[in-house]
C-alpha positions as a Markdown table, in Angstrom:
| # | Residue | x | y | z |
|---|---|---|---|---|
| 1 | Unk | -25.8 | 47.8 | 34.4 |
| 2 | Unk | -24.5 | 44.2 | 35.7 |
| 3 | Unk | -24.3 | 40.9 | 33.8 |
| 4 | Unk | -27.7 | 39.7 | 35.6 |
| 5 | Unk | -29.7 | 42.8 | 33.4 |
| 6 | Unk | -27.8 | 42.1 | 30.3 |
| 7 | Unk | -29.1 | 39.2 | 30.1 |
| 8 | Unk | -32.3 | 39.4 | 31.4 |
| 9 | Unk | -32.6 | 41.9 | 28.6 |
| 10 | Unk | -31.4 | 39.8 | 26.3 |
| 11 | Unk | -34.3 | 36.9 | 27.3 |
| 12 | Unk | -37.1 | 39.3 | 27.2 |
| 13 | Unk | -36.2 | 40.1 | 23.1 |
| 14 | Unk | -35.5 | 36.3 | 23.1 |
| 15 | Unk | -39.3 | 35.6 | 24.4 |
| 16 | Unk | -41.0 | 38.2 | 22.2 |
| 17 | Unk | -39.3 | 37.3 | 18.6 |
| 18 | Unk | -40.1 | 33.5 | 19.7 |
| 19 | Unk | -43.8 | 34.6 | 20.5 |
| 20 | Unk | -44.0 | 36.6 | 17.2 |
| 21 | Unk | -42.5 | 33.9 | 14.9 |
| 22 | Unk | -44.8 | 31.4 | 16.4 |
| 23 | Unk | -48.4 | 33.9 | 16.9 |
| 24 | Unk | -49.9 | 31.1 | 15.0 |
| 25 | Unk | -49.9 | 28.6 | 17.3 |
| 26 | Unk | -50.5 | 30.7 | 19.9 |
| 27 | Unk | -53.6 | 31.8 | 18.6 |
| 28 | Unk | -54.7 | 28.2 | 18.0 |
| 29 | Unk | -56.7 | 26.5 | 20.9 |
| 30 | Unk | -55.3 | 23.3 | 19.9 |
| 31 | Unk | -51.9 | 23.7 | 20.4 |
| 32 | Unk | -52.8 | 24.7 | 24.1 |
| 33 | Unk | -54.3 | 21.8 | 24.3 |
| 34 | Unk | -51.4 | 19.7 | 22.8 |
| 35 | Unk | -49.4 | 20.9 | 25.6 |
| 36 | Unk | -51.3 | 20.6 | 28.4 |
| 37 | Unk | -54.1 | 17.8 | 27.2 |
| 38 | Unk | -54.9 | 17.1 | 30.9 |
| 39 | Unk | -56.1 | 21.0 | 31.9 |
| 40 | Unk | -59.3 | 22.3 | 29.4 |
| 41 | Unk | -60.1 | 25.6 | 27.4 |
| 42 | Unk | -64.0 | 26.1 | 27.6 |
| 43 | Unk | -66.2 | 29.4 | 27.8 |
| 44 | Unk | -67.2 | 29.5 | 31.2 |
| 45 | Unk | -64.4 | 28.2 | 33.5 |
| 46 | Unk | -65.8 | 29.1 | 36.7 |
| 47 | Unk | -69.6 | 27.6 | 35.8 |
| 48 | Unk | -68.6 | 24.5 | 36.7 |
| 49 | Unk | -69.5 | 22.5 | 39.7 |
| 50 | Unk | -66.4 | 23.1 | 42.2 |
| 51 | Unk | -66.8 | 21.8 | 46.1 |
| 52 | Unk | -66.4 | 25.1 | 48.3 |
| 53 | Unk | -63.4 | 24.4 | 50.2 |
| 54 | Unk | -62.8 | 23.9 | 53.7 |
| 55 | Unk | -61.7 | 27.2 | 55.5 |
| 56 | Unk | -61.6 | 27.2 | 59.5 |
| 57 | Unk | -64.5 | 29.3 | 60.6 |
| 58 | Unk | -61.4 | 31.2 | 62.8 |
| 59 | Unk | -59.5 | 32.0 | 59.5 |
| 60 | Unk | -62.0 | 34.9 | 57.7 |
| 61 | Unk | -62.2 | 37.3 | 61.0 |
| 62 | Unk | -58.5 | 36.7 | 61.6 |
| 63 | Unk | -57.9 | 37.5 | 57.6 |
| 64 | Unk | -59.8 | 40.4 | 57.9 |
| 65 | Unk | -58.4 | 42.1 | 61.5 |
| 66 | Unk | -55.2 | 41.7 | 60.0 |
| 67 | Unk | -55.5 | 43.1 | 56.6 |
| 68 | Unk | -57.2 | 46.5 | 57.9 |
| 69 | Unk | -54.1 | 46.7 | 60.6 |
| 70 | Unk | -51.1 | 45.4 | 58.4 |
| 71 | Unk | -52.4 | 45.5 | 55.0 |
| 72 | Unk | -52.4 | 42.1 | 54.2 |
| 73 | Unk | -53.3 | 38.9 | 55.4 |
| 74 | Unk | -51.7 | 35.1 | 56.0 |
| 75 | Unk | -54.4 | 32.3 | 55.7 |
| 76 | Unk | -53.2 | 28.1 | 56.2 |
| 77 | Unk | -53.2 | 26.1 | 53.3 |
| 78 | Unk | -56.8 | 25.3 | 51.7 |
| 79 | Unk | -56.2 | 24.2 | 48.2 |
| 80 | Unk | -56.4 | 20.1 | 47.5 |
| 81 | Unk | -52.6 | 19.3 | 46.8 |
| 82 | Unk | -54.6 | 17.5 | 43.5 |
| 83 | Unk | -55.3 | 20.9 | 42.0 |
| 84 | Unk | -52.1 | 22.2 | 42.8 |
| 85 | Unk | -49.8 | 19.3 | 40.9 |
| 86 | Unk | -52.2 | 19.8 | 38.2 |
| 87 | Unk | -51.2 | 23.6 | 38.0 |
| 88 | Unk | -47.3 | 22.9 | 38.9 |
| 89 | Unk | -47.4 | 20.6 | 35.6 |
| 90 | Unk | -49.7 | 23.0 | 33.5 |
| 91 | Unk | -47.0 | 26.1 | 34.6 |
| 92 | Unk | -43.7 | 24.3 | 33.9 |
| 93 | Unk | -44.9 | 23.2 | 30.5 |
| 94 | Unk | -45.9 | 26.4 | 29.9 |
| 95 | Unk | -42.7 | 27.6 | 30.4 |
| 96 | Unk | -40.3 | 24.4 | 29.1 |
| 97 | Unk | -42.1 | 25.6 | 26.0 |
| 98 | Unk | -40.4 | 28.7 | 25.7 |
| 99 | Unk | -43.3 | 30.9 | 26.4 |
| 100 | Unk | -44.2 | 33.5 | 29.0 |
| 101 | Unk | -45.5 | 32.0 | 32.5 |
| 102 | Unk | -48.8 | 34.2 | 31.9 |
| 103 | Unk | -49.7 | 32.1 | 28.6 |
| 104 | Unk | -50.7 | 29.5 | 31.6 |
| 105 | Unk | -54.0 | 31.7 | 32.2 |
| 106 | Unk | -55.3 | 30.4 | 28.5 |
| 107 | Unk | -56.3 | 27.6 | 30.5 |
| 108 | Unk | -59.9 | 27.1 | 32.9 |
| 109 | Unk | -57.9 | 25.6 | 35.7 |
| 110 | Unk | -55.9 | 28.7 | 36.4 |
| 111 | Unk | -59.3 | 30.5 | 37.0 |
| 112 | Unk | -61.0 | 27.7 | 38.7 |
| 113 | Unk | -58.0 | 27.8 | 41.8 |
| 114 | Unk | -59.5 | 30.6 | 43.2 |
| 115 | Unk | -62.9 | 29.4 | 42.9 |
| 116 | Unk | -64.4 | 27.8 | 46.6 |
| 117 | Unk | -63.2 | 30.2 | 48.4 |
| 118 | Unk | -66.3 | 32.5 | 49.0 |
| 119 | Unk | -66.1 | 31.7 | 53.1 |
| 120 | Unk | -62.9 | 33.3 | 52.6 |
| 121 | Unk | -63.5 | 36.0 | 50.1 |
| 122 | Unk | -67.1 | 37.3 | 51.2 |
| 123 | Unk | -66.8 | 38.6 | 55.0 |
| 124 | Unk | -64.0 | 40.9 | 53.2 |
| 125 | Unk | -65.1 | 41.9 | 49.9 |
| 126 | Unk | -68.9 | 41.5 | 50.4 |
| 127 | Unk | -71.0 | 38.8 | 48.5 |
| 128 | Unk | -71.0 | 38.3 | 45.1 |
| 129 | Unk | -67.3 | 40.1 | 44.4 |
| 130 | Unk | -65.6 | 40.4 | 41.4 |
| 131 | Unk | -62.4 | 39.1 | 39.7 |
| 132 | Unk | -60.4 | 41.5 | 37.7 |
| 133 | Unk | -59.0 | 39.5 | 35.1 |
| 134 | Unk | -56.3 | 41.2 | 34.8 |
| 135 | Unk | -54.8 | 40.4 | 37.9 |
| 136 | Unk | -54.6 | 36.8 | 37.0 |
| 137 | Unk | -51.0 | 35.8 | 36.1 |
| 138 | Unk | -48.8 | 32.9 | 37.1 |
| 139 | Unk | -45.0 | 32.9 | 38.4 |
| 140 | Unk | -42.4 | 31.3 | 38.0 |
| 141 | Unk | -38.8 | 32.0 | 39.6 |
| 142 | Unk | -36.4 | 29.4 | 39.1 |
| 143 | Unk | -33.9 | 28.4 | 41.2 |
| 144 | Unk | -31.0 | 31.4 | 41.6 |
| 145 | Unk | -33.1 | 34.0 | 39.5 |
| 146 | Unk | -31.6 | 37.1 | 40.2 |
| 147 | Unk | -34.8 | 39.2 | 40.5 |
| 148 | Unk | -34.0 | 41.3 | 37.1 |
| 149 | Unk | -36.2 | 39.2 | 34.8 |
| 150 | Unk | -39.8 | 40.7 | 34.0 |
| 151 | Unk | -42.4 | 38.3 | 35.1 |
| 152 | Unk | -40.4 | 36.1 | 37.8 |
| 153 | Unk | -40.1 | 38.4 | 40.5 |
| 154 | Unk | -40.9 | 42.1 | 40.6 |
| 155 | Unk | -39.2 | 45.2 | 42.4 |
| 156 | Unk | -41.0 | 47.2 | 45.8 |
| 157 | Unk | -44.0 | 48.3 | 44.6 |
| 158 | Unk | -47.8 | 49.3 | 45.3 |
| 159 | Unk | -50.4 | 47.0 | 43.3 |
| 160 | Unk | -51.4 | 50.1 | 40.6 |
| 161 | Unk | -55.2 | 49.6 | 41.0 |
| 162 | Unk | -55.6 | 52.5 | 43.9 |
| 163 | Unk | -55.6 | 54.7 | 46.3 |
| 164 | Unk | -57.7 | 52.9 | 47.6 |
| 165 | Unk | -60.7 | 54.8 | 49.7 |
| 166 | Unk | -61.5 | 52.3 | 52.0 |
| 167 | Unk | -57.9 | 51.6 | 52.6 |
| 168 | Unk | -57.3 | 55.5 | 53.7 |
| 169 | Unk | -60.6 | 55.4 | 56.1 |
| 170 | Unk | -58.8 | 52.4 | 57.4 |
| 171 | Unk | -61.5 | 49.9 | 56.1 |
| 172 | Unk | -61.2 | 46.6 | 54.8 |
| 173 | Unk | -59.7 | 47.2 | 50.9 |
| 174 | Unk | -62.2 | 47.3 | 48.0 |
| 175 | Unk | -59.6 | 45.4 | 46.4 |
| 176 | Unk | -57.9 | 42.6 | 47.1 |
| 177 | Unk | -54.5 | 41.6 | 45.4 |
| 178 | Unk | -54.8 | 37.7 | 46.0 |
| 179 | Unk | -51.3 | 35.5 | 45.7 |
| 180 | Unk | -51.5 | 31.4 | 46.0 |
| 181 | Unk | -47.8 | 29.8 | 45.9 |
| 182 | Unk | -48.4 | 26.2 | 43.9 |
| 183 | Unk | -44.8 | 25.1 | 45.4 |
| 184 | Unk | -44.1 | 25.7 | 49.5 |
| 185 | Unk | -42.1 | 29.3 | 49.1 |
| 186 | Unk | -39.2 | 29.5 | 52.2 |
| 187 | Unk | -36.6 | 32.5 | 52.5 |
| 188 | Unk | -34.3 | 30.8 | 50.3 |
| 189 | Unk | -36.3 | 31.2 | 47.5 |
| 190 | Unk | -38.3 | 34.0 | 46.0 |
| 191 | Unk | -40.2 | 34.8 | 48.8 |
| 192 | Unk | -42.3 | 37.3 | 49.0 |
| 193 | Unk | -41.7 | 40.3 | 51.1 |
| 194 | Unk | -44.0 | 43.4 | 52.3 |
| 195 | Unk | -43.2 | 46.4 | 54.8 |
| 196 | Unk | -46.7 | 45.6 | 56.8 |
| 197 | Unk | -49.1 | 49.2 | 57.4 |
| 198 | Unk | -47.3 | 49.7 | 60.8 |
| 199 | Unk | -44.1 | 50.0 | 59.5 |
| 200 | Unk | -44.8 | 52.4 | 56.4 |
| 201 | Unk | -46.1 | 55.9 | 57.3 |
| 202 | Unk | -47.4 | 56.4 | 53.3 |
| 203 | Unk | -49.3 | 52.9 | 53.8 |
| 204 | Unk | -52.6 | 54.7 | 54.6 |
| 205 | Unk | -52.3 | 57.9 | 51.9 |
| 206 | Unk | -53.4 | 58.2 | 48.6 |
| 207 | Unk | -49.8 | 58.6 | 47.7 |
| 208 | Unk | -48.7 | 55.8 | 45.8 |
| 209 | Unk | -45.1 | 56.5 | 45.5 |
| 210 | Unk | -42.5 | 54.1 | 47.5 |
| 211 | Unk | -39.5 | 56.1 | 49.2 |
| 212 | Unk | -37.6 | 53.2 | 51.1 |
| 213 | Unk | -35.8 | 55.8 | 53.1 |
| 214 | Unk | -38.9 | 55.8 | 55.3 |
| 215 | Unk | -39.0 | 52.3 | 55.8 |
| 216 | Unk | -36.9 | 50.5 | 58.7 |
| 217 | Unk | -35.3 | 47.7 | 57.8 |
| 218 | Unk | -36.7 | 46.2 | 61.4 |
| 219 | Unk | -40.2 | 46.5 | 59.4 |
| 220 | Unk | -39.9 | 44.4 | 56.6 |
| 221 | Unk | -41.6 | 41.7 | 56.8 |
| 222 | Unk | -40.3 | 37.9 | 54.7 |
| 223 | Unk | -43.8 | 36.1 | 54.0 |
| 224 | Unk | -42.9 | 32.4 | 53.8 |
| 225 | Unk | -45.7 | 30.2 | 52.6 |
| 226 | Unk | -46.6 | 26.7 | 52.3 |
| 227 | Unk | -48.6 | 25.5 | 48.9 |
| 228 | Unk | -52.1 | 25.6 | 48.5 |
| 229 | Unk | -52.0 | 28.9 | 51.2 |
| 230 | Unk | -53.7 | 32.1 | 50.5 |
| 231 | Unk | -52.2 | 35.9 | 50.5 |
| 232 | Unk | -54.1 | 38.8 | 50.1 |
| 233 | Unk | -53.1 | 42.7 | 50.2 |
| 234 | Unk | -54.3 | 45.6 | 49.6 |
| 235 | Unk | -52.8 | 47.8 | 46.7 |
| 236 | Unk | -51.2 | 49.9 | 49.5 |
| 237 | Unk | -49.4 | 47.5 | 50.6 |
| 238 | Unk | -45.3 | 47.7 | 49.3 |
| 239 | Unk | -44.4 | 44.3 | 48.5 |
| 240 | Unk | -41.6 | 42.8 | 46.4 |
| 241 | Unk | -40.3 | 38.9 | 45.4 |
| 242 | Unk | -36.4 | 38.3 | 46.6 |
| 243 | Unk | -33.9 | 36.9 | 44.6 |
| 244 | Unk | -34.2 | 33.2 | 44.8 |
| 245 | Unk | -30.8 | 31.6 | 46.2 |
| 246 | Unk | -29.1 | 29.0 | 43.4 |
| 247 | Unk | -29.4 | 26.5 | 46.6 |
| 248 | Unk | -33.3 | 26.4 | 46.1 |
| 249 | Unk | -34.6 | 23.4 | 45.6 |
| 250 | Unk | -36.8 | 24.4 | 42.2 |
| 251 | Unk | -38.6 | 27.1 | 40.9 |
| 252 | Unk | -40.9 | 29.4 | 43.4 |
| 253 | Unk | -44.5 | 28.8 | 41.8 |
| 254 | Unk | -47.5 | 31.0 | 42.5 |
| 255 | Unk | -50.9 | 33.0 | 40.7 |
| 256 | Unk | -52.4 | 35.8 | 41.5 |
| 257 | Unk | -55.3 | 37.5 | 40.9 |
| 258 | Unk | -57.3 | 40.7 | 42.0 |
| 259 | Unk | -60.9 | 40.6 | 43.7 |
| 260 | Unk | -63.2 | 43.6 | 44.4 |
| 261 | Unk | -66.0 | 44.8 | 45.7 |
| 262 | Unk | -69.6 | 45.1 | 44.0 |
| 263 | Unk | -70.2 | 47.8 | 45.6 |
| 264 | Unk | -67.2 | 49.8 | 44.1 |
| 265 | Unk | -66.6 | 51.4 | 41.2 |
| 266 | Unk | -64.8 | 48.8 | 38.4 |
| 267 | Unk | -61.2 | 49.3 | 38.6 |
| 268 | Unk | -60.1 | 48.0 | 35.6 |
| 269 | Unk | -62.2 | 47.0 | 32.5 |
| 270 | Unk | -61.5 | 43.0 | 32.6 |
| 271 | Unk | -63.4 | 42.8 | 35.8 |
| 272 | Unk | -66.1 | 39.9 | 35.5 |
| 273 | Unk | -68.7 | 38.0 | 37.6 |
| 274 | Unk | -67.4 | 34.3 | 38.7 |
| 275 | Unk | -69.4 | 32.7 | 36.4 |
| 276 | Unk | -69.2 | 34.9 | 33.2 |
| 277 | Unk | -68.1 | 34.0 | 30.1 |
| 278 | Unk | -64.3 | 34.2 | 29.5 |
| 279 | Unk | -63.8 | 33.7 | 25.9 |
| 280 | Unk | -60.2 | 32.5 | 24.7 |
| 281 | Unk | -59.7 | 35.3 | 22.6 |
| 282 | Unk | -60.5 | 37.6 | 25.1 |
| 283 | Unk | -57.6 | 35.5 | 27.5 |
| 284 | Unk | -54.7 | 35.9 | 24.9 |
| 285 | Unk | -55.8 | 40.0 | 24.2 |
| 286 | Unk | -55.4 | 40.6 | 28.2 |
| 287 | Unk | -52.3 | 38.4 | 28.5 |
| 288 | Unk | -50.5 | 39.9 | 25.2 |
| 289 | Unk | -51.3 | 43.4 | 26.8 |
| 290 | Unk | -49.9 | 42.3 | 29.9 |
| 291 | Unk | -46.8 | 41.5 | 28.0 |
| 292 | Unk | -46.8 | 44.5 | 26.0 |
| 293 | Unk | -47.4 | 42.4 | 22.9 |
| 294 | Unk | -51.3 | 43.3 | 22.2 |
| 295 | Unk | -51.0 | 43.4 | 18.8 |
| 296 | Unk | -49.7 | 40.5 | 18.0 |
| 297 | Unk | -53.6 | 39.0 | 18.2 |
| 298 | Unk | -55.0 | 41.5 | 16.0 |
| 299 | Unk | -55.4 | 41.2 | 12.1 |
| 300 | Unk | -53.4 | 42.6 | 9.8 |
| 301 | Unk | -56.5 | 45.2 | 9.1 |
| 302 | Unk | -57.0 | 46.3 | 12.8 |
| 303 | Unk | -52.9 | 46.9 | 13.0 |
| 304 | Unk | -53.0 | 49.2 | 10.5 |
| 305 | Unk | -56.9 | 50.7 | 10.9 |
């Protein structure tokens, strides 16, 4: 073990006693909306009036020939650079506070990004898809991170929400792992990289294991990205974040979230309808079980029921 995992151990204890010795807060609306008055907490974030947004009538049959022959796809920048400054701010807050990126999904905003994007979204997934809640979680990899910290950057992987079916009849995915950098994301700092379907002869089995020594280097793939863009794969896809270089210019910034089909089976219980209620409670019980920390929102009665 090397310096970079001592201490990345040593910040994840760090985050979890600070997040126990202040649950109060956290449980408290208010404070949320101390930190971040200009971004709202409300029961229905996605009810609200949002403009679909502009996507090139080229983009959605490209998006969807490429994700069935490489896994994922690459779409041009769509999101208002207005929403994205108000996300930037929301995120660094989050995390100048001492708290977990992920907290940053207490607020409507963070659920609203993805919303306006049906033109996108529907030729793949079908009308009237899903968003599985748990999917949605914000990034942030600051300058020189050395890729051992939990929640900036993550090792080769397949998303865990498969085999996918349609994926192995060579179909567009039932589910759709869907990433949105807030900052422009070049080589030098955590970009994201993925070994495309051609280049990974397990991409199309249910096997979910990775075994890199079946991979050529020739086929990985870097996946540079302006702001406001749109990345989606399939949970076959393996796909990492790189170490960011300590020449970056500031922290890589992105979300993510997972859409599905209606007409498959729920993947995960926190999968909702756009415009269904998302309570606040119910954000912090998914985010502290993303964190391994679910019970630090339950009552002293359910801990020890």
């Amino acid at each position: 073990m090397n310096q970079d995992q001592i201490d990345a151990g040593f910040a994840h204890v760090r985050s979890e006693r600070f997040l126990r010795a202040h649950a109060g807060q956290v449980r408290d609306p208010a404070f949320w909306r101390s930190l971040n008055p200009q971004l709202t907490i409300t029961e229905r974030p996605l009810s609200v009036g949002i403009d679909p947004l502009r996507v090139d009538a080229a983009v959605a049959p490209r998006a969807a020939r490429q994700i069935v022959d490489e896994g994922y796809f690459h779409a041009p920048s769509v999101i208002p650079p207005a929403r994205l400054a108000a996300l930037r701010v929301g995120a660094e807050r989050v995390v100048a506070a001492g708290l977990p990126s992920g907290f940053t999904c207490v607020y409507d905003e963070f659920y609203q990004a993805f919303h306006g994007l049906e033109a996108l979204f529907a030729p793949l997934l079908g009308e009237r898809y899903l968003m599985v809640l748990q999917g949605l979680w914000t990034y942030v990899v600051p300058a020189g991170d050395p890729a051992y910290r939990q929640w900036t950057t993550v090792a080769p992987h397949r998303d865990t929400l498969g085999p996918d079916p349609r994926v192995v009849a060579r179909d567009t995915p039932s589910i759709i792992n869907v990433w949105i950098p807030l900052t422009d994301v070049s080589t030098i700092d955590s970009c994201v990289y993925a070994v495309p379907a051609p280049g990974d002869p397990d991409y199309y089995s249910p096997d979910r294991r990775v075994r890199p020594e079946r991979f050529r280097l020739q086929d990985i793939r870097a996946l540079p990205a302006a702001a406001g863009s749109v990345l989606g794969w399939s949970t076959h896809l393996v796909h990492w974040g790189s170490r960011s270089s300590a020449f970056a210019a500031g922290p890589r910034i992105a979300i993510t979230v997972y859409f599905q089909r209606r007409d498959a089976a729920r993947l995960h219980p926190a999968t909702v309808e756009l415009d269904a209620p998302i309570p606040f409670d119910a954000r912090l019980s998914w985010i502290g079980g993303s964190l391994g920390i679910a019970d630090l929102w339950k009552s002293a009665r359910e801990r020890h029921a």
